[in-house]
N, C-alpha and C positions, 0 to 999 in steps of 0.2 A: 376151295380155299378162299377167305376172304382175303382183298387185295388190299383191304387196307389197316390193318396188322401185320407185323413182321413174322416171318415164319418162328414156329418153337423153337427151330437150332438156332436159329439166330440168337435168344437169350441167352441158350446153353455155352454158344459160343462165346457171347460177352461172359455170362461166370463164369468160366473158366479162365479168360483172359484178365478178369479183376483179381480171380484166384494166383494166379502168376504173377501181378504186379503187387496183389498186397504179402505176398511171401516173404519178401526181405524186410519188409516192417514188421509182419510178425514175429518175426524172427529177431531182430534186434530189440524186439520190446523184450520179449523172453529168456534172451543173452543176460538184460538189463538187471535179471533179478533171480539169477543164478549165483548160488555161489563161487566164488573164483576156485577151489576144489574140483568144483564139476568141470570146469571150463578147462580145466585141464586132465582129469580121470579120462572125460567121456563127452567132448565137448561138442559130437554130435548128437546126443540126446536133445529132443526136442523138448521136452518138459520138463522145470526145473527140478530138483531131487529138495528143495529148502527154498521157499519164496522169500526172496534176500531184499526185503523192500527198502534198507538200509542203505542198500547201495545208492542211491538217488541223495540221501542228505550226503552223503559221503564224496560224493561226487562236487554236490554245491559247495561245498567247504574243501574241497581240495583244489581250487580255484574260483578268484575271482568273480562269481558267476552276476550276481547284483549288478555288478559296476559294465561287466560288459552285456548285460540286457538292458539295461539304463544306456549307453550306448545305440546299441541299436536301434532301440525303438525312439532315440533322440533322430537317429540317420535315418530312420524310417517316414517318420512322422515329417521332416525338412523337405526329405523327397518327393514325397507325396504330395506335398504342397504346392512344391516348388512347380512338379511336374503338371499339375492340372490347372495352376495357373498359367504358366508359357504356351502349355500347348494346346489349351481350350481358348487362348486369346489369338494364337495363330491358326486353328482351324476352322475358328468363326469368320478370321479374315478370306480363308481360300475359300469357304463355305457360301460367304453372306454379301461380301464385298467385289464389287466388279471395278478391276486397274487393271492397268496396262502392262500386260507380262503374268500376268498372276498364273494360268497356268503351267508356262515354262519354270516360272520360280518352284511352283509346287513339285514340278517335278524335278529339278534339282534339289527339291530336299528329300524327297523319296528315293533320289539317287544317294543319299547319302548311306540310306540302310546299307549298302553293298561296302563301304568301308569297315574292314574288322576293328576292333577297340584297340588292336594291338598298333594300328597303325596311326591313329592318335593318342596315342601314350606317352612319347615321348615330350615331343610338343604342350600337350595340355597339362605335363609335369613341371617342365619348362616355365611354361604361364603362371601357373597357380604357383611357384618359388619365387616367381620375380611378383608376384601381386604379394607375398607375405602368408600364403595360406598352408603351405607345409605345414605337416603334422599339427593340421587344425582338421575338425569334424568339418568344418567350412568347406575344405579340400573335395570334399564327399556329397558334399549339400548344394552348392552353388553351380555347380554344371547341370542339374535338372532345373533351374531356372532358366536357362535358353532352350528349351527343347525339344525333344525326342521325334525322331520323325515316324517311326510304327504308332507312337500315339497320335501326331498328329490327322495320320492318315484315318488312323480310328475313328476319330469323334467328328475329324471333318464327316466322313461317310456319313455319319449318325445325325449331322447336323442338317444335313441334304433334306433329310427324311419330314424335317421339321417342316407345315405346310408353311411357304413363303406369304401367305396371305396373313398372319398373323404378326411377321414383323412390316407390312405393309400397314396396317390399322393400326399399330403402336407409332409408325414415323408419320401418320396422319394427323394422330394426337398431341403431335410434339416430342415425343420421346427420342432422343437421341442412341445414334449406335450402342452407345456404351449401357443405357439404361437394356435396348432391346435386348444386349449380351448378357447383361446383370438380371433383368427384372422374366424375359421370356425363355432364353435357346437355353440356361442353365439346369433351373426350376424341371423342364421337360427331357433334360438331357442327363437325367439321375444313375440311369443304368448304364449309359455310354460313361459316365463318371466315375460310378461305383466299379467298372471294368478295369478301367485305367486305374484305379488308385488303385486296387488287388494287384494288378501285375505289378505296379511298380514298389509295391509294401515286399513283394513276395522276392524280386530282384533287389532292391536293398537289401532284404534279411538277410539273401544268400550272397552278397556279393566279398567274394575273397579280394580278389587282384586289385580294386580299388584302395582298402586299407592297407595292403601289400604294398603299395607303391607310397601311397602321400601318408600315412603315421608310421611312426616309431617311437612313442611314447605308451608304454604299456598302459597308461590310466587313461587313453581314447580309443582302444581297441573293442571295437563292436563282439558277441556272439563270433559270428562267422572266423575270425580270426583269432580270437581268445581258445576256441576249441581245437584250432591247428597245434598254439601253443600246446594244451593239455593234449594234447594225441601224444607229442613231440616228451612230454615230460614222463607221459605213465604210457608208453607204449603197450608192457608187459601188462597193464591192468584192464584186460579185455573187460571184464564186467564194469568198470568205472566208462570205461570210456564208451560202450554201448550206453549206459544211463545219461550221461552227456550228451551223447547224438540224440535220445530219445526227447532230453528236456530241450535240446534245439532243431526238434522236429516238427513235435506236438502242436505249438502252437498255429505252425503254417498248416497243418492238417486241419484243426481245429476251424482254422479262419475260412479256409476252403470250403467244408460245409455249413459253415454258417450264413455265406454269402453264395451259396454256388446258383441259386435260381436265380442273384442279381448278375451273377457275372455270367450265368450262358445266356438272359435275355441280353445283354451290351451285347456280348460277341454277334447271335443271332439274327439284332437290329441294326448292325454297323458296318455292312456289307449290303443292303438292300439296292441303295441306290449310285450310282457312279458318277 
């Protein structure tokens, strides 16, 4: 047996295991365009008896759907920004820069991961009411501009990796820290980028309890909390409401293999060095 190949069960055993996880998406895509008849006769049939593709406009017009994808990808696109600018500016500093304290600080903010969200909720509701941002998208946007300590732990790793002899030839030239940040560690640090902006697109899209708490104006509700509503309004309409899930599924599927060779090289290069 050669040792540097995985055994054959080992495949068998991942398809089987991709076969298991992709079951309930199959499954809801196929719910999606059943007829509501079926879903009730015989509604463990796996294949539809009428491919109901109607159901999907039906669905967009039976709420809002525009207005809360326009949302989204407004609270997406803020985040993402927000995020990779705070926290590729703080883990260039624990990265690149030598101060006094710097790794006790860093680890107080890695300790911060161990705080659930639930236990800065109340507080950061507090704050953002007395700043005026209630049931603003701002509410949602403007806390990924201080950031995130799993990211910064990220791209710090990723930046280590970067050889130091390269921002030593840039500070010989004249270039200042902020050039070396902007003009060298960015440029080279794509896929520790492209990592963090995926997770944090993917946790925007999906984040409920954020718009739960800071909106209550129906025309700033993202996806993720517009479809709570429509569960809440058409319970009984299993076929509407699988077409719903499916159209706010698809695109995080979608984005996942489009990017996934960028997002397993960040993960696989952002851990090398300590």
């Amino acid at each position: 047996m050669r040792l540097d190949r995985p055994p054959r069960f080992a495949y068998v055993a991942l398809a089987l295991l991709a076969i298991v996880f992709a079951t309930p998406l199959v499954w809801m895509v196929l719910t999606s365009v059943k007829p509501p008849e079926q879903l009730v006769s015989r509604p463990h049939q796996v294949l539809p008896d009428q491919w109901r593709w109607d159901n999907y406009p039906q669905a967009v017009s039976s709420m809002p759907y525009y207005r809360y994808l326009r949302n989204s990808l407004l609270l997406c696109a803020g985040s993402v920004a927000g995020t990779l600018l705070s926290c590729s500016l703080v883990a260039y500093g624990f990265a690149r820069l030598n101060w006094p304290g710097r790794d006790l600080v860093f680890g107080l903010v890695i300790a911060t991961m161990l705080l659930p969200w639930h236990a800065t909720m109340i507080p950061r509701f507090l704050l953002l009411r007395e700043l005026g941002l209630y049931n603003t998208l701002w509410a949602l946007v403007l806390p990924t501009f201080l950031g995130e300590a799993f990211y910064i732990f990220l791209l710090r790793q990723f930046f280590l990796t970067i050889p130091s002899e390269l921002a030593d030839a840039a500070r010989l030239d004249g270039c200042s820290e902020w050039g070396i940040y902007w003009r060298i560690v960015l440029p080279l640090s794509r896929p520790a980028l492209a990592t963090v902006a995926l997770l944090q697109f993917v946790a925007a899209w999906n984040d409920y309890g954020g718009p739960l708490l800071y909106l209550s104006d129906p025309e700033k509700f993202p996806l993720s909390y517009g479809l709570e509503q429509f569960v809440s309004a058409y319970s009984s309409e299993t076929h509407l409401l699988m077409a719903a899930s499916v159209l706010f599924t698809v695109p995080m599927v979608l984005l996942f293999f489009l990017t996934q060779k960028t997002f397993i090289r960040g993960i696989a290069t952002s851990g090398i060095k300590g």
